[in-house]
C-alpha positions in Angstrom: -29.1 -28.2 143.7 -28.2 -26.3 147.0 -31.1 -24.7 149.1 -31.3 -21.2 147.8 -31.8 -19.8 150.8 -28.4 -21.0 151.6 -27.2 -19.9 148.8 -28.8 -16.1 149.6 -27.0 -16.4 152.9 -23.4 -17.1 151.4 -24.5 -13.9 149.6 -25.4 -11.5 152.0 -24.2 -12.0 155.3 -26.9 -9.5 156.8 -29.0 -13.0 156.5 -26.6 -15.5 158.4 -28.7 -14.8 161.8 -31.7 -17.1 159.6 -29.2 -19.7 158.7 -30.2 -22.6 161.2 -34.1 -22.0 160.1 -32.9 -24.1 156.8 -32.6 -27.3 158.9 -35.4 -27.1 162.1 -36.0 -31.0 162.1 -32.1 -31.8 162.1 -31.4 -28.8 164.2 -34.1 -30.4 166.8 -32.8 -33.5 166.7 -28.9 -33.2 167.2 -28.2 -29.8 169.0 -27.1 -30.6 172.7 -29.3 -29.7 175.3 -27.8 -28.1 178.4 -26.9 -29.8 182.2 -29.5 -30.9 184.2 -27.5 -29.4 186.8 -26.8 -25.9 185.1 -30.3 -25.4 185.3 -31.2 -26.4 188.8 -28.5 -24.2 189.7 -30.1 -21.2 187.6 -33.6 -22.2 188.2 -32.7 -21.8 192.4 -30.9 -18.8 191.8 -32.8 -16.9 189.7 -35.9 -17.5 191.8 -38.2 -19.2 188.9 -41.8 -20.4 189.6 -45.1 -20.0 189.2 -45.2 -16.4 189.8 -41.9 -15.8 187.2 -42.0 -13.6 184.3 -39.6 -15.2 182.3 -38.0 -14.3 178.7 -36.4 -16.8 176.2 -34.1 -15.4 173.3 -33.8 -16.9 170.3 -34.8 -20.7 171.7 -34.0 -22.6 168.4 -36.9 -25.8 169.0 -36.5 -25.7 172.8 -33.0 -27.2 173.7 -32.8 -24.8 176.8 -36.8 -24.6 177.2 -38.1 -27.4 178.9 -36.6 -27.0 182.3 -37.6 -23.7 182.7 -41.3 -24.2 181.3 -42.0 -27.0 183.8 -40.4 -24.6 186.5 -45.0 -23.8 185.9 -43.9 -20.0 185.1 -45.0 -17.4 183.0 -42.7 -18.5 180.0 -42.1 -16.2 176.7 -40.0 -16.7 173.5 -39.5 -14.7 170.9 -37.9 -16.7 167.6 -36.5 -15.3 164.3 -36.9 -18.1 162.3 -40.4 -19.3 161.2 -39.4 -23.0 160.7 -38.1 -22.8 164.2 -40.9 -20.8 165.7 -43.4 -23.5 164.4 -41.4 -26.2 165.6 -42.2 -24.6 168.6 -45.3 -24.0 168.6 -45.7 -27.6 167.6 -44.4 -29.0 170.4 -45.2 -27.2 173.6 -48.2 -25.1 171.7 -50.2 -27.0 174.2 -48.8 -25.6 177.2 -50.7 -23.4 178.8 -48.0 -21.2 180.5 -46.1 -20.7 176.8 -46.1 -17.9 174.7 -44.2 -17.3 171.6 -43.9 -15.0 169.2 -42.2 -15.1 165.3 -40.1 -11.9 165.2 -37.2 -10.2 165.4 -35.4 -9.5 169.0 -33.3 -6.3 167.7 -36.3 -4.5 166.1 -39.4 -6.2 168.1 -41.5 -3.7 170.1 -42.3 -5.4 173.8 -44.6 -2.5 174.8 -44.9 -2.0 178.4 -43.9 -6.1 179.0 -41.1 -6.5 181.7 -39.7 -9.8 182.8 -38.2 -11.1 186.1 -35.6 -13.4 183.9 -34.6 -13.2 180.2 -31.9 -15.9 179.1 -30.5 -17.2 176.0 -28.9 -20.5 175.4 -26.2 -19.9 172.6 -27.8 -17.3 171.1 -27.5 -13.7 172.7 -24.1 -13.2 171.1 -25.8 -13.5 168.2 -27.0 -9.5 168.7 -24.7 -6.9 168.9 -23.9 -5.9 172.5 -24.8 -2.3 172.1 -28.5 -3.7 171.1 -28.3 -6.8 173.7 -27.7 -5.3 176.6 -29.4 -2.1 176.9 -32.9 -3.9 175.8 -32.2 -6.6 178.1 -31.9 -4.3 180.7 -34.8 -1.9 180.0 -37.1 -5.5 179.4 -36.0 -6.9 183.1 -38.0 -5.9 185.9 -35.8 -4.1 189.2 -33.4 -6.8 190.8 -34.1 -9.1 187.0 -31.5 -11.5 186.2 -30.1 -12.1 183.0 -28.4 -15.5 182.2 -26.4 -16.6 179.2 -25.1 -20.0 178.9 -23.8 -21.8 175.8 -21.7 -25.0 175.7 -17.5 -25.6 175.0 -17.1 -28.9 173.5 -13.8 -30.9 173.8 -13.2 -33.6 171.4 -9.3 -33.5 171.7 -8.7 -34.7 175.2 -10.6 -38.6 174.8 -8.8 -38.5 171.8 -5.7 -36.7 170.2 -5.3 -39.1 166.9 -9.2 -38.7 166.3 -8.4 -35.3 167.0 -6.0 -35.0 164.5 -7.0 -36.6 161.4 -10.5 -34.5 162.1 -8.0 -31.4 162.0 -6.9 -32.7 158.6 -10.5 -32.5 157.1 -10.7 -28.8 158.1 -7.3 -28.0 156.6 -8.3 -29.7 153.5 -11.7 -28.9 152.9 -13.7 -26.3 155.4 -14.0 -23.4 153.2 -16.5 -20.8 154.5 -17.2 -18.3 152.0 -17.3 -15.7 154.9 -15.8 -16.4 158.3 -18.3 -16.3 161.4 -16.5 -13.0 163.3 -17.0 -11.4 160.0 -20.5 -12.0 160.2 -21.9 -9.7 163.3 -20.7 -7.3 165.5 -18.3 -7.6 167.8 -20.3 -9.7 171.4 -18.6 -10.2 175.1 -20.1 -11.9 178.0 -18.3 -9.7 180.0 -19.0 -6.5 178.5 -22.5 -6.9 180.6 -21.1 -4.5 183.4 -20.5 -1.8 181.1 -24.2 -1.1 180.4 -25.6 -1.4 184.2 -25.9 -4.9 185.3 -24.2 -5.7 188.1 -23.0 -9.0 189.8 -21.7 -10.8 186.5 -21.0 -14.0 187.5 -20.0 -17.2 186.2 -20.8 -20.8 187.0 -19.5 -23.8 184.6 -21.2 -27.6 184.6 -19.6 -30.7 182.9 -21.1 -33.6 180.7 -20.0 -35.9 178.0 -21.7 -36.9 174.3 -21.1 -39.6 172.3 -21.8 -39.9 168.6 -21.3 -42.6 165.8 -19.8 -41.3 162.6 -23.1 -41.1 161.2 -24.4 -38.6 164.1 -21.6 -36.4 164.5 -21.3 -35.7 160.9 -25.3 -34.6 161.4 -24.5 -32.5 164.9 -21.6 -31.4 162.5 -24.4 -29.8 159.6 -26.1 -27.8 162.6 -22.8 -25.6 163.0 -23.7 -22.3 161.0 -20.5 -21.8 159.9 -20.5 -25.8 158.2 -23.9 -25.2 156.5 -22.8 -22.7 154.5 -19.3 -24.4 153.2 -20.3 -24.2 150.0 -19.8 -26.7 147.0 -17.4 -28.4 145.9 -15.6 -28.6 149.4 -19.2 -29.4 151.1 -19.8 -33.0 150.3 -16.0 -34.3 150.8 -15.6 -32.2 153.7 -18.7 -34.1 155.7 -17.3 -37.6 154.0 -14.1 -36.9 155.2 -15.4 -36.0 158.7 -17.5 -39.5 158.7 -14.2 -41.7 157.6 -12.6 -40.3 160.3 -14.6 -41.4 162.9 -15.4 -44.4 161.3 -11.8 -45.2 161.4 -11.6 -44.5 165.1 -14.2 -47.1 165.6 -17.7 -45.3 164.8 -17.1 -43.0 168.1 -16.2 -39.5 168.8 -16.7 -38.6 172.5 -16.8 -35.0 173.7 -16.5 -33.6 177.5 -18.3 -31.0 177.6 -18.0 -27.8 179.9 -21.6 -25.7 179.9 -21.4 -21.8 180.9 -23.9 -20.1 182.8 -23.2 -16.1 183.1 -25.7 -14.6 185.3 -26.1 -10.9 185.9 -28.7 -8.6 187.4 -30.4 -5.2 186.7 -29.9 -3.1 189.9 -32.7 -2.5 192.1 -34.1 0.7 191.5 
C-alpha cells in the first residue's frame, strides 16, 4: 500500500511543498550537493565568517549547509518538514554555531531577527515571489545579500541513445496526477529587482555525476514530481528507467551546470 501521506498530497496540492519529508534518509543520501567552487565563490563574496548572520531556507538534510556552517558563522535554518528538520538536528545538532527551527517560512514570525545572508539551495522558488522577496528583504540586514542557487542537470550530451530510450519511459509511463507549475505560484530568479534588491547577478559552476542503474533510479524517487506518479504507472515507470541504464552499461553520466544568483538589499 502507498504511503498515505502521499497519497494526501496527490489529493491536495496545497501539501506538495511537504512532499520530500516522506523520504528524508533517501532524500539525504542521493540529492546532489552543490560545487565546491560555487561556494567559495559565494562564501568570498558575500563576506561569511565568524561574525555572519546567516539564514538557510528550506535546507532539506544539509546538501548546501556544510560549507557555509564551517565558514564558523552564526548559522540558521528554518525547515518545513519534521523528518527533515530532525535529520538535521541529528547531524549537525552538535554544532555549536547551528540553529534550526521546524516551521513554516511563509507564515513564521522572525521577530526583530535580521541576517547579513539568507540563501536557499533549490528551494526559494518553492514560495511565491510576492511572499519570497519582500520577507527576504525585510529579514536582511542594510547592504544583506541574498543568494539562490539550484542545479541544471544534463544527461543528453554524454549520451543521446541513453537519452532517448530514457525519453521513452516518460512518454510511456510518467503520469503526474498534477503537473509541478500547477502546483505553486508562479517564481522568477529575476523578478528579485522588482521588489528592491539591487545588483542581481549571476554566476554558473560546472561538475559531473555518475550513477549505476540502481542509483539513478533512487536520485530519480527524490524528484517531487516522480514521488507522486501514482500507481499503476509508478513501479514500471522506475523499472523501465533502471533497464535503460542497465542497457547502456549500468551508467548514466550527467554534466552538471550549478546557478548561483546573488542579490543585495540596498544600503539604507
Amino acid at each position: 500500500m502507498e504511503d498515505k501521506k502521499i497519497d494526501e498530497m496527490r489529493k491536495n496540492p496545497t501539501e506538495y511543498r511537504k512532499v520530500f519529508d516522506t523520504i528524508p534518509e533517501q532524500f539525504d543520501k542521493f540529492r546532489p550537493r552543490y560545487s565546491a567552487d560555487l561556494f567559495a565563490y559565494f562564501i568570498k563574496t558575500a563576506g561569511i565568517g565568524p561574525e555572519t548572520r546567516v539564514l538557510e531556507i528550506g535546507p532539506g538534510t544539509g546538501q548546501a549547509t556544510d560549507p557555509i556552517l564551517d565558514t564558523g558563522c552564526d548559522y540558521n535554518a528554518i525547515e518545513l518538514g519534521e523528518h527533515l528538520y530532525a535529520k538535521m538536528k541529528e547531524k549537525y545538532g552538535a554544532r555549536p554555531n547551528f540553529h534550526i527551527v521546524n516551521d513554516d517560512f511563509i507564515t513564521h514570525d522572525f521577530g526583530e531577527q535580521k541576517f547579513d545572508v539568507i540563501y536557499s539551495a533549490a528551494t526559494i522558488q518553492w514560495i511565491p515571489e510576492r511572499v519570497a522577496f519582500p520577507k527576504t528583504l525585510e529579514l536582511l540586514k542594510p547592504g544583506g545579500t541574498l543568494a539562490m542557487m539550484f542545479l541544471i542537470g544534463d544527461y543528453k550530451t554524454p549520451n543521446e541513445e541513453l537519452y532517448s530510450n530514457i525519453q521513452k519511459v516518460y512518454d510511456e509511463y510518467y503520469k503526474p496526477v498534477t503537473e509541478y507549475k500547477n502546483m505553486k505560484e508562479p517564481f522568477d530568479y529575476l523578478h528579485a529587482t522588482d521588489y528592491g534588491y539591487v545588483d542581481l547577478t549571476r554566476h554558473d559552476f560546472y561538475g559531473k555525476r555518475t550513477f549505476t542503474a540502481d542509483e539513478y533510479v533512487m536520485y530519480c524517487g527524490t524528484h517531487s514530481d516522480h514521488i507522486l506518479v501514482p500507481e499503476p504507472y509508478k513501479t514500471p515507470f522506475f523499472e523501465g528507467l533502471r533497464s535503460a541504464v542497465l542497457a547502456a552499461g549500468d551508467k548514466v553520466e550527467f554534466q552538471d551546470t550549478y546557478v548561483l544568483y546573488l542579490a543585495k538589499k540596498p544600503t539604507e
